[in-house]
C-alpha positions in Angstrom: 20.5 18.7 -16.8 21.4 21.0 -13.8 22.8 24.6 -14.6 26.4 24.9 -13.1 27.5 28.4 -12.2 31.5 28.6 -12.8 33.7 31.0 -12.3 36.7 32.3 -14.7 38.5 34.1 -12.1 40.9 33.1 -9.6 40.3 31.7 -5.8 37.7 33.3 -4.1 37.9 34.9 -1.1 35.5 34.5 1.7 33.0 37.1 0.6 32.3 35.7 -2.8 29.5 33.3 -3.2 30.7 30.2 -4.5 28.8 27.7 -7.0 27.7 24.5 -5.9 26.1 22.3 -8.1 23.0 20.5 -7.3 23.5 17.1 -8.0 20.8 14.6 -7.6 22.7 11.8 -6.4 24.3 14.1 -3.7 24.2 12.5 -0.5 22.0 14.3 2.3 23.3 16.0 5.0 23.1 14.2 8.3 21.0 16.9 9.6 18.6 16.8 6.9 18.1 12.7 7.2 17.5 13.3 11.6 14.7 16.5 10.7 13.6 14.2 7.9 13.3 11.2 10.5 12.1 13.5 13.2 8.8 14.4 10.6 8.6 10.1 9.8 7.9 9.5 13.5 6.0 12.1 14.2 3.7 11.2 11.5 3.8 7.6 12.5 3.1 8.5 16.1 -0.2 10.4 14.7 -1.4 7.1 13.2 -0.4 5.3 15.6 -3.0 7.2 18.1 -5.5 6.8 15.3 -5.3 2.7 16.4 -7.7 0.9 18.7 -5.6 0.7 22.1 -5.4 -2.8 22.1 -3.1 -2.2 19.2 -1.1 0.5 20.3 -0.1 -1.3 23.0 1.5 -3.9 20.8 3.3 -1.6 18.6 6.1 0.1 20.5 7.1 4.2 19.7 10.9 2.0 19.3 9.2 0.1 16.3 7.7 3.6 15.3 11.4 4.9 15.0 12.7 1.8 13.5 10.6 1.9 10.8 11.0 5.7 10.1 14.9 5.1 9.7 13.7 2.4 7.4 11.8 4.5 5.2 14.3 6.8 4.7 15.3 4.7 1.8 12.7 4.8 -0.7 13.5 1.5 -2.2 11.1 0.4 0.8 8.3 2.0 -0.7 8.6 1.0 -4.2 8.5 -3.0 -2.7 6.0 -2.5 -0.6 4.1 -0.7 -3.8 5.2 -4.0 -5.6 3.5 -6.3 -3.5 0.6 -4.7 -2.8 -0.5 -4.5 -6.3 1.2 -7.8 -7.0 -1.5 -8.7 -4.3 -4.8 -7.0 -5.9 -3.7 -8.9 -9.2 -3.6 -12.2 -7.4 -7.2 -11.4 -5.5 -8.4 -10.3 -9.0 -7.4 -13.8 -11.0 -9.0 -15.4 -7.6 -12.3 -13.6 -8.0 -12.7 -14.3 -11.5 -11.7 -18.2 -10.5 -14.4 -18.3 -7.9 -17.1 -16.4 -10.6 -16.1 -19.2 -13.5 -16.9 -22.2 -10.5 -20.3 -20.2 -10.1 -21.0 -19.8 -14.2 -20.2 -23.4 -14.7 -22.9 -24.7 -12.3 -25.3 -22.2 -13.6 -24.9 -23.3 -17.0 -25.3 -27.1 -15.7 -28.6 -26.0 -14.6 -29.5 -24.2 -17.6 -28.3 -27.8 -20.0 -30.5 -30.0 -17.1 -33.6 -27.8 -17.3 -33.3 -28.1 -21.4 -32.9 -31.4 -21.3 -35.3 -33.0 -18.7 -39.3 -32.0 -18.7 -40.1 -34.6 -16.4 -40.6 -32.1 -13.1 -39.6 -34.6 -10.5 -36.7 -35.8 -12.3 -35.5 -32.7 -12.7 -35.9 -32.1 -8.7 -33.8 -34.9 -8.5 -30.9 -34.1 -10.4 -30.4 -30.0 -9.4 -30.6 -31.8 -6.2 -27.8 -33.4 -6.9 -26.2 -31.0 -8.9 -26.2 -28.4 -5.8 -24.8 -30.8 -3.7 -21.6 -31.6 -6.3 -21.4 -27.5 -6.6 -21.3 -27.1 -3.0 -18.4 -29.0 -2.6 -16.9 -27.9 -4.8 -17.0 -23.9 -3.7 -15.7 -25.3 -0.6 -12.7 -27.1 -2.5 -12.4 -24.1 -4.4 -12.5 -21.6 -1.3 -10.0 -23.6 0.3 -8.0 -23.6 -2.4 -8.3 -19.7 -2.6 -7.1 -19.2 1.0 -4.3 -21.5 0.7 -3.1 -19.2 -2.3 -3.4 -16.1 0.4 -1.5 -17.6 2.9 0.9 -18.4 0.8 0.9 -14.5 -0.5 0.9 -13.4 2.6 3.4 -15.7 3.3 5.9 -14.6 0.0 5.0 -10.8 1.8 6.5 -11.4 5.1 9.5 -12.7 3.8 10.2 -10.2 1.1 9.7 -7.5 3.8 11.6 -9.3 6.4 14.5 -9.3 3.9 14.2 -5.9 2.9 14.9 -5.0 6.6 11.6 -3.5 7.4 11.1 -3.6 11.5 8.3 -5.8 12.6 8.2 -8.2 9.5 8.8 -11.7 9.7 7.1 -15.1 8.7 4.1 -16.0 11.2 0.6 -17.4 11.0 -0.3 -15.7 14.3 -3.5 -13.5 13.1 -2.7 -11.1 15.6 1.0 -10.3 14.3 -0.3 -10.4 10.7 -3.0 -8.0 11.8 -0.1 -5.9 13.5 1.9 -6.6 10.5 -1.2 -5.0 7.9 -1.3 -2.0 10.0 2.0 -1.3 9.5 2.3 -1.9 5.9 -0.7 0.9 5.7 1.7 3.3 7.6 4.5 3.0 5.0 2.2 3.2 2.0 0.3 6.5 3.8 4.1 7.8 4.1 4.9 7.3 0.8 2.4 9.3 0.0 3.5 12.0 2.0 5.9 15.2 0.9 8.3 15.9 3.0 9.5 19.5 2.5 12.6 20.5 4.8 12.0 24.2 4.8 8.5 24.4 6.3 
């Protein structure tokens, strides 16, 4: 709870302080949000130089501005937040799916080499057996990346209808590196304080 100075006596005249209570869900002052903004692209514009120049050159100091006037609203934060650990859970579960396609062949080879003492035989089948496993790391690889897209995919849109500048559905690898570069500026500013008085 916020302490709330109050007054018993009558109307104040101009030389009496008067209490204001601090109220959370106050709106800020429109000077506050443009020296608030003001510290967004000028923290922006600092990463921004830290990029190769190829890459400056395709994000403009407009999309800078745009995006600090998004981030004023720290909803954007807390979905970008969302999706990037939604992300490390989904590389995670694809890790562990790639390992069990790795475990299941070396325990093949562990049954085969129980089971069969005749050397050449043996040859034969791991032989074999590599081939089937290699195919099937590159079915399961495929299938991996087609599970990124599609995350990457699910990202762009979410973003694109949360209003954040310079999000929108494309395969182009150079927009979606563009696109990771920004997302890494609006998690570095969320991690930022911004303190109006200094």
């Amino acid at each position: 709870m916020t302490d709330i100075t109050v007054s018993n006596e009558g109307p104040t005249n101009g030389s009496e302080p008067v209490a204001v209570a601090e109220d959370p869900f106050q709106q800020p002052s429109p000077e506050f949000l443009q020296r608030k903004i003001y510290f967004l692209v000028d923290q922006l514009r600092t990463m921004h130089a830290e990029l190769p120049e190829n890459l400056q050159t395709r994000i403009s100091y407009d999309l800078l501005t745009e995006l600090a006037n998004c981030v004023l609203n720290d909803s954007i934060f807390v979905i970008v937040k969302a999706l990037m650990e939604l992300q490390h859970e989904t590389e995670r579960h694809l890790i562990k799916m790639r390992m069990q396609v790795e475990n299941e062949y070396e325990i093949e080879v562990s049954d085969w080499r129980a089971k069969i003492k005749d050397p050449e035989e043996l040859l034969h089948i791991l032989g074999l057996m590599k081939l089937k496993h290699s195919k099937k790391l590159v079915e399961s690889d495929k299938k991996i990346i087609e599970i990124l897209d599609q995350k990457v995919n699910d990202q762009q849109s979410t973003l694109q209808k949360a209003g954040v500048p310079g999000f929108y559905v494309t395969e182009n690898p150079k927009e979606i590196k563009i696109q990771m570069f920004l997302l890494d500026f609006i998690l570095r500013l969320s991690r930022l304080n911004y303190e109006p008085n200094k």
